[in-house]
N, C-alpha and C positions, 0 to 999 in steps of 0.2 A: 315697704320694709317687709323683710323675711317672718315666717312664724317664728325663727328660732332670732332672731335680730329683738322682734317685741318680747320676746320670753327673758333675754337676757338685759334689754334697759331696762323691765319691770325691776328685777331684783337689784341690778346694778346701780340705779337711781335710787331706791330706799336706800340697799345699804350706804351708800355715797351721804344720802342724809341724817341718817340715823350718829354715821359716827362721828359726823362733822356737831350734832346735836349733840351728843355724849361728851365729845371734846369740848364741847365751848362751855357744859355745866360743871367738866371736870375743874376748867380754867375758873370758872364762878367760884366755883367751893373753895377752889386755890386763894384767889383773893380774899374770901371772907374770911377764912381762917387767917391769913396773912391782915388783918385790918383789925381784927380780934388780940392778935401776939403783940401789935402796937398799941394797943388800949386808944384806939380809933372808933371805938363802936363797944355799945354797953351789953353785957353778957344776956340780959332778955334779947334783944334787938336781933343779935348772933343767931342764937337760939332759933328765933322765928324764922329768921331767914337759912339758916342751916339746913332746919327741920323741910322748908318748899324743897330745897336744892336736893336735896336728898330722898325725896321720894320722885323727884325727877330724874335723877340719874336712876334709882330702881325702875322705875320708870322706861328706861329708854333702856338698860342693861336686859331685862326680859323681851321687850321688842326686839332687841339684838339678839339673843339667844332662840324666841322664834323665827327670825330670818334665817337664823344659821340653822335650823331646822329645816328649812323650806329651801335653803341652799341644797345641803348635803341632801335630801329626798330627788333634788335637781340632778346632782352629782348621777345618782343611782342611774337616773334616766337617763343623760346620758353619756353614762358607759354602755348601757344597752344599746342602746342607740348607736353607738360608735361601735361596737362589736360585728351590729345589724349592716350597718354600711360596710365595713369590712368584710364582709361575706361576702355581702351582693356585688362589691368590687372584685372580689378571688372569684366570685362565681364567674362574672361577666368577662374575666381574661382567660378564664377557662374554655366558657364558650367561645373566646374569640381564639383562642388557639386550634379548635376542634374547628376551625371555620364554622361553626353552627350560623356566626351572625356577619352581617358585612361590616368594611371598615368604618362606614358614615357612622352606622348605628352603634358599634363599640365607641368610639371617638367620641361622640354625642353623651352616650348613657357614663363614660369613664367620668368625663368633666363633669358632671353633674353630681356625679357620687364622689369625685373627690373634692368637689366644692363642700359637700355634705359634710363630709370626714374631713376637711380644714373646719369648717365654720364649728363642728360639734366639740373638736380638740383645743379651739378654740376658748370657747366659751366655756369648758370643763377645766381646763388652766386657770382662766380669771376666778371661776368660782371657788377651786383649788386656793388661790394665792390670796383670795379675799377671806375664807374662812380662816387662814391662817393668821391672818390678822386680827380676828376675830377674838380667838383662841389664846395669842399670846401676849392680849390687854390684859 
């Protein structure tokens, strides 16, 4: 696997877990509240079990918000990084127009750097689309 392939399942596998983890404490808290309105469960009992649930979703709500930190520092990088590629592509059709370089090696060096500038536009959308989720819990 690519560097930029392990950079993006690191983040994209926490947050996958994180908010599947968040979801399923929201669903707990939902229930116990919901067991509590039916006088299913004595108001100490609630209490106790509330009080767990609830410094777990703080809990996992701050992990989320340092990913989403660690996301968007992600973001920053690359947009640079996608600016950088895009250079070195305008560069490199520059040079191929000025004949500086032959066609094997244009050809060679284009596909590589536009694999670069897919896989980084890539990866910058998902982190895009996942912070937005993030955001609008």
């Amino acid at each position: 696997m690519s560097v930029w392939g392990d950079r993006m399942s690191s983040w994209k596998e926490s947050f996958q877990r994180i908010t599947q983890e968040l979801e399923l404490a929201r669903r707990k808290k939902q229930a116990l509240d919901e067991l509590l309105a039916k006088n299913r469960m004595s108001q100490p009992t609630y209490e106790h079990l509330e009080k767990t649930l609830r410094e777990s979703i703080l809990d996992l709500e701050a992990h989320q918000r340092s990913l989403a930190d660690t996301m968007t520092e992600r973001t920053d990088e690359l947009t640079k990084q996608l600016s950088l590629l895009e250079l070195l592509l305008a560069n490199l059709e520059i040079r191929h127009v000025g004949m500086e370089i032959n066609y094997e090696t244009y050809a060679e060096s284009r596909e590589i750097l536009e694999s670069g500038v897919d896989a980084t536009r890539a990866e910058l959308n998902e982190i895009k689309e996942a912070l937005k989720n993030i955001l609008h819990e």
